[in-house]
N, C-alpha and C positions, 0 to 999 in steps of 0.2 A: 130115089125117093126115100130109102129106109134113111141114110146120109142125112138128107136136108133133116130128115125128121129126127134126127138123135142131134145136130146142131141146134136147132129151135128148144127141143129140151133144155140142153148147155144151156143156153143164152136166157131160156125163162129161170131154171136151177141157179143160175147166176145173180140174176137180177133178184127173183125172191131171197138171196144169199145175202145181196147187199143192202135189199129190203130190209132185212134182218137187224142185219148189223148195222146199219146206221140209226133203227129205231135203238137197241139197244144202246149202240155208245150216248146218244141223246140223251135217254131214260139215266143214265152213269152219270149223263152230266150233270142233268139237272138235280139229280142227288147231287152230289160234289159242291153244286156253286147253294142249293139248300142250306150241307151243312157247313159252309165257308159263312156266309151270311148269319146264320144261328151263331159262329163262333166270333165273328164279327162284332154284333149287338150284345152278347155275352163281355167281350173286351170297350165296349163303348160305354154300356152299364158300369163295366164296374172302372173302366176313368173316369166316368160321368160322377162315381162315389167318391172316388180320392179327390175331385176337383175339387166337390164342396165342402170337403170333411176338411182338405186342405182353407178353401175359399172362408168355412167357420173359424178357424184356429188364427187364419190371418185378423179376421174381425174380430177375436175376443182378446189378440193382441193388439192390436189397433184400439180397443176400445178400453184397456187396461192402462197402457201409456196415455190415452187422451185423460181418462182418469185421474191419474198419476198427477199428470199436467197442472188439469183442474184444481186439485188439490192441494200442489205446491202454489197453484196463482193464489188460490183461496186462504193458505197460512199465511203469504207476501202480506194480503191485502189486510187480514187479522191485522198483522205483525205492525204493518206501516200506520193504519185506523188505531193500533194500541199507541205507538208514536204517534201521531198525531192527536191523540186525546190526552196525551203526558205533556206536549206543548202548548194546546190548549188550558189547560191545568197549569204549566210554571208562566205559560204568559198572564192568564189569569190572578196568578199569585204576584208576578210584577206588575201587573196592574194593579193591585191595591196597594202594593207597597209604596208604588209610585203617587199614586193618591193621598198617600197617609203622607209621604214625606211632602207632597206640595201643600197638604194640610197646615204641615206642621211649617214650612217655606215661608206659607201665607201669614201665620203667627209670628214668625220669626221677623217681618217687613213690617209688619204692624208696627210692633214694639218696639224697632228700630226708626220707622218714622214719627214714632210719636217721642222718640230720645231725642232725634233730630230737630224737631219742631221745639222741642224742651229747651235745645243748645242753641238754637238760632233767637231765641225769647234773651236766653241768657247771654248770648253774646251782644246782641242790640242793649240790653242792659250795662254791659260790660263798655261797649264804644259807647254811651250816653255819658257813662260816669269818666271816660277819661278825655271826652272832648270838653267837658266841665271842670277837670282838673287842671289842663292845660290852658284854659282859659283865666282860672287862677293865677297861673304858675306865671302865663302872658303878662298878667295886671303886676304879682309881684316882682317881674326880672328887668321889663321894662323892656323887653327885644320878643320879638315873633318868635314860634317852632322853630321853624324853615332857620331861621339863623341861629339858633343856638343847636340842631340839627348839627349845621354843616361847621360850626366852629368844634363839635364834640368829634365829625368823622377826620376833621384834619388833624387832629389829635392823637386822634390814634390812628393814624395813617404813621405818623412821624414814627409811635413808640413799637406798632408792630415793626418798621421799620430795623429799628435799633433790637429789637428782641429778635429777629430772624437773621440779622448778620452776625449777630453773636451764638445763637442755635447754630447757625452752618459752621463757625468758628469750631464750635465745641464738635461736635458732629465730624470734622473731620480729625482733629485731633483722637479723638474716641476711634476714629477706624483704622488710625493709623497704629494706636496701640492695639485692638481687637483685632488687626487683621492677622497676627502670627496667632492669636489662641484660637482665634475661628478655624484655622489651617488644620493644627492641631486635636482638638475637639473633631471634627471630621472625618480626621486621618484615625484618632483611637475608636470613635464611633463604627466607622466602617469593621476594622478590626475584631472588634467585639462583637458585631455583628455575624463574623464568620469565622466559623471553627472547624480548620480540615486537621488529622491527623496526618504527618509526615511519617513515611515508612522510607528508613536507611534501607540500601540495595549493598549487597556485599558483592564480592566477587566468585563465590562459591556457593554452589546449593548441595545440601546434606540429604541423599535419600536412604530412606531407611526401608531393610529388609526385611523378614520375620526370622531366618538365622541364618548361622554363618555359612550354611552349607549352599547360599543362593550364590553367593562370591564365586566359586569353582566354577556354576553352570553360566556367571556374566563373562567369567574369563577366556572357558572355551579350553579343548585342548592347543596348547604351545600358544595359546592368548591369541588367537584367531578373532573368536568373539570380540574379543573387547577392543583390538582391534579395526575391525568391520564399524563397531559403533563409533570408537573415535573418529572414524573414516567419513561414516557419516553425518555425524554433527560438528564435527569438530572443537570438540570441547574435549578434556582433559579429563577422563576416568580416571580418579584413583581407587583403588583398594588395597587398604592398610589390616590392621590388626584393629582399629576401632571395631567396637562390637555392633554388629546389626546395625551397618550404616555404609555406605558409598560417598563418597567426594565427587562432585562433579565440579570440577573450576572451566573458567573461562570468563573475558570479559563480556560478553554479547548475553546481554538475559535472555534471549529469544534463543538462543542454541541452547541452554542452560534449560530453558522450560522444555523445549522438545525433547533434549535426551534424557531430563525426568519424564517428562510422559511417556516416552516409547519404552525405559525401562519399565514404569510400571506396566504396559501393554505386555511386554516379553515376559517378564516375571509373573504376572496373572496366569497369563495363555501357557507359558512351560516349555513350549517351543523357543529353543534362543541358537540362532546359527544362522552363517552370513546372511542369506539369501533372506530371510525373517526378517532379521533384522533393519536391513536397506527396506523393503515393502511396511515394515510399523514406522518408520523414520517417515517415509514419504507421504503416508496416510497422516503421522502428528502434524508435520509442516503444513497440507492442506487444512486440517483444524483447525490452529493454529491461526493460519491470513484468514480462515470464516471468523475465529475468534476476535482479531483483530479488529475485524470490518463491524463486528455487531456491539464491541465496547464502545468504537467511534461512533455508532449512531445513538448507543444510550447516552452517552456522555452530552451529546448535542440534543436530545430530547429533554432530558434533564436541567440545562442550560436554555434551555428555550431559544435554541439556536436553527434556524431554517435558510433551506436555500442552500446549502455549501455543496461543492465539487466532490462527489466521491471518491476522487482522489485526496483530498482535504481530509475527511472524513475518515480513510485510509492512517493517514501518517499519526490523524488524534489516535486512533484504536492503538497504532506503534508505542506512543506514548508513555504505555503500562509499561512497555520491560526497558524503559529506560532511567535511569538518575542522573539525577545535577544536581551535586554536591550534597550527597546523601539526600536528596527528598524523590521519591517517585515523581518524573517528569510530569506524568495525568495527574496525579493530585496537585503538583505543584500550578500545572495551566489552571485548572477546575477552580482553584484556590484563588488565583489572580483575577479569571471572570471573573468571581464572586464581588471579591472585591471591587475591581472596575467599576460592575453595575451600580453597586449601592454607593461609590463616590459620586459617579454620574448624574445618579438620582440628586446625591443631593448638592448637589452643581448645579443641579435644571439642566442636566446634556442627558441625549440619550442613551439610556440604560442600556436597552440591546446591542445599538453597534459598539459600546463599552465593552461588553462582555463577549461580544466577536472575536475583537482586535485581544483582549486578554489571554482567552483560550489560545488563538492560534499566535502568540508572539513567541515562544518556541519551538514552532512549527520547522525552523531550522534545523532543529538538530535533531531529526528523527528521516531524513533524504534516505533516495536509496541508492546515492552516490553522495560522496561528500567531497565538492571541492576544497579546495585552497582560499573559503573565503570565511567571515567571521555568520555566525549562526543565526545573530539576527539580517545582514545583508540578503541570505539565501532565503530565508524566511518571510520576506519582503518578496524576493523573484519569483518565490510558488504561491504566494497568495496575487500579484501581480497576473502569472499564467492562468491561474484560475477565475479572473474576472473579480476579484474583489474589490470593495471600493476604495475610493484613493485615501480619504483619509484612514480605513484600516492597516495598508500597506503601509502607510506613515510611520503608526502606531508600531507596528513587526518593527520598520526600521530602525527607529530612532530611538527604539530602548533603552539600548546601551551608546546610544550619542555616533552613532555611528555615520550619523547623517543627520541634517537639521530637522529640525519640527513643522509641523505645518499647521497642525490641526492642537483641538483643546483635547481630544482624545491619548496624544502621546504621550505627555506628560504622566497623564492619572495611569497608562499603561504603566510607565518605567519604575512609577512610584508604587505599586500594587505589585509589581513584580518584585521592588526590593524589600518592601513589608514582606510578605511569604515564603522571601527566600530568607531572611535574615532575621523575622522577629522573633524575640524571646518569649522562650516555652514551646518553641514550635514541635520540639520532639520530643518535649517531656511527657504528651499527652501519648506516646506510643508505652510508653512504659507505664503509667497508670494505666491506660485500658488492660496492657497485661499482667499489671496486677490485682487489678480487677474480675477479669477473665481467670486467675486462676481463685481468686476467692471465693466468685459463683457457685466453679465448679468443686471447692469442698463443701458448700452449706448445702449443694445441691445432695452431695453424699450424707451429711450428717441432719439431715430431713428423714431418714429415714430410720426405724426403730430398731435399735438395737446397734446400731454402729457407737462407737466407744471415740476413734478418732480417724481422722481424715488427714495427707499429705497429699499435695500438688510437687510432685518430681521430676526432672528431665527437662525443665522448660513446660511444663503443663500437658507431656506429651505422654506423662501416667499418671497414675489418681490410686495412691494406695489407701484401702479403707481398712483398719482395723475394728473387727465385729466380736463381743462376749460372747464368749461360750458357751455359758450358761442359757442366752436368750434366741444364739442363733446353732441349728445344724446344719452341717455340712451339704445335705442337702440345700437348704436354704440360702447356704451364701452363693451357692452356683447362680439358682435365682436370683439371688440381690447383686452380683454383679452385672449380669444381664438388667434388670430395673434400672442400674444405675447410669450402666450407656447408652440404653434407649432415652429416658431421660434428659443426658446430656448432649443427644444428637437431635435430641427435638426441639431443646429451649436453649441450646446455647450455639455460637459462630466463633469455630475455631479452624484454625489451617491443622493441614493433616490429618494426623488421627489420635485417640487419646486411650491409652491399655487401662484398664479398670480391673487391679487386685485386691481382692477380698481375702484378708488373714484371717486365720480363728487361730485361737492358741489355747490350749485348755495346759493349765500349771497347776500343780498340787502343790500345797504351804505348808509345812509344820514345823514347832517350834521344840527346840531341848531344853530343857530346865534343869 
């Protein structure tokens, strides 16, 4: 009995135990899910605040740009309403203008129908009195109009007759004497009209150094250097005892310009030894073909020449380093276009392909293989390859008669080519310009105050000024040589370069008695 009654305990202890504790865990919870909720509505508030704080910033951007909008539409529409009330306005103004001139139209018709009406009074006057004359004429001649009419046009039907066989008579004898001075007259006209300077090509270019001590570093130890560069241009270094100066011979102008420009590159830069040397050689000759290629397309812009084969194009650029018979090759073509065109012209033939077939008829002698044939034949087969037209090919051909004629273009070629290469004064104008060019360049010096006198030296490749001592110091002449080359490299076109010495001399006088 005591047993059962200490298990019944148990089991009430128990259950009020669990009594207990499940009101309590409840009571924990319902705290718990309380402050979960408070902190819930707490984070719901305050997104619910960035929504709309966000939600405003959206709509006062939104409402800034719509703004904006408005505002751009509304200057358009100013803009376009100010345009269109300016057109209104100059339409308005040609509408009176228009008005005033139909005004003035309307006057003008008046006054002319009432001229008209004037001449038609006066001309009915005029046939009244000669249908009255000829009715005289009728009564004194004894024969109608109509026949004395046609007895006066067989009349002169006969005499024009006899006056127009003898006009043709005369007419051709006239053209048969005018037709050599008309040729003539043409031929000097053309001439006159074009003036190229011919530049002689020698066989040797003279580069100059600033002193003799550059000669040792072009030669190189055991002439290694110099060497190396003949090696690679193939032209002919000399170095002599001339002062501040190099020989470079060789026949090929094009080898002749590279190993002057690669010397000046090595001598600049100071670096001069094999391996240099070959890398400036190879870097001028790239120049060099770009050089080539942009003369031959000024040449042909200048010429108003279009359409040609880059390769064409190519061989003009070549042009510059070549001569025939002392004149530069490009001046000499440039010189024959020229000519061409304005014969052409005035032949009534066309000017352009004139001045085509001129430029390119020695087109032969610039290959970059040269056969075994004559210059104008091969100059024909590259203008041929390159689609040129037939009578220009003609023209190359039959220059030098190498082949027949075909066209009216050949002729004025062959004859434009021997004007240019042969006419008198062609190269006298190289020497006047350089005596002109060294003229310049003393007035250019004695322009300035205190210089005394002026000498062009060396070929015009120095300029000695003598300056008083009394007006200039030493100081000063530093300056005024400096004034003088800036000067002369801004207002004058010379090759090379040109040394500018200023002397002072200060000398004491006296006399014994």
């Amino acid at each position: 009995m005591g047993t059962i009654t200490i298990v019944i305990v148990a089991v009430i202890t128990c259950a009020i135990t669990g009594v207990a504790s499940y009101l309590i865990i409840r009571k924990t919870t319902d705290q718990r899910r309380r402050t979960i909720l408070k902190e819930a509505e707490a984070d719901a508030e305050m997104i619910k605040k960035e929504k709309i704080l966000q939600a405003k910033e959206k709509f006062i951007q939104l409402k800034a740009e719509h703004d904006r909008a408005v505002n751009e539409r509304n200057t358009k529409l100013n803009q376009r309403e100010q345009g269109i009330k300016q057109m209104e306005s100059n339409l308005q103004q040609q509408q009176s203008e228009l008005e005033r001139k139909n005004k003035e139209a309307a006057q003008v018709r008046e006054q002319m129908e009432s001229h008209i009406q004037a001449l038609d009074r006066r001309k009915e006057e005029l046939d009244k009195l000669i249908r009255e004359q000829n009715s005289r004429l009728e009564q004194i001649g004894g024969m109608s109009s109509e026949e004395a009419k046609n007895i006066l046009i067989e009349n002169m039907k006969a005499e024009a007759k006899a006056d127009a066989a003898t006009y043709i008579n005369e007419t051709i004898e006239e053209a048969k004497m005018s037709a050599n001075k008309e040729a003539k007259r043409i031929v000097v006209q053309t001439i006159q009209r074009v003036a190229t300077e011919t530049a002689i090509e020698n066989s040797v270019t003279v580069f100059n150094i600033e002193s003799d001590e550059v000669k040792g570093r072009i030669i190189g130890r055991e002439g290694r250097n110099i060497r190396a560069l003949e090696a690679a241009t193939g032209i002919e270094i000399i170095v002599d005892d001339t002062p501040e100066a190099i020989i470079l011979s060789g026949f090929d102008p094009v080898r002749r310009e590279i190993a002057r420009l690669a010397l000046h590159q090595l001598v600049t830069d100071g670096r001069i030894h094999p391996a240099r040397i070959e890398e400036v050689v190879a870097k001028v000759q790239k120049q060099i073909e770009e050089e080539i290629v942009e003369v031959g397309k000024r040449t042909t812009i200048d010429l108003g020449i279009h359409g040609l084969h880059p390769e064409l194009i190519r061989l003009i650029g070549k042009m510059k380093y070549r001569s025939s018979y002392g004149q530069n090759l490009l001046q000499h073509s440039r010189e024959t276009a020229n000519l061409c065109g304005i014969m052409a012209a005035e032949l009534g033939l066309n000017p352009k392909t004139a001045r085509r077939a001129g430029l390119l008829h020695d087109i032969g002698k610039v290959p970059d293989d040269e056969p075994e044939l004559p210059h104008a034949i091969i100059g024909m087969k590259l203008a041929e390859k390159y689609k040129e037209k037939a009578e220009v090919c003609n023209a190359i051909g039959a220059h030098h008669d190498e082949m027949e004629m075909t066209s009216l273009i050949a002729p004025i070629v062959q004859v434009c080519d021997a004007i240019s290469g042969a006419r008198p004064g062609a190269r006298r104008e190289v020497v006047e310009s350089y005596i002109k060019r060294l003229k310049e360049m003393e007035d250019i010096a004695m322009s300035y105050p205190g210089v005394m006198k002026t000498y062009a030296i060396q070929a015009g490749r120095e300029l000695r000024v003598i300056v008083g001592s009394e007006k200039i110091s030493d100081q000063d002449a530093d300056q005024l040589s400096h004034d003088i080359a800036k000067k002369i490299q801004d207002e004058m076109t010379y090759p090379g370069q040109v040394k500018i010495t200023v002397i002072r001399e200060t000398r004491s006088v006296s006399y014994a008695k």
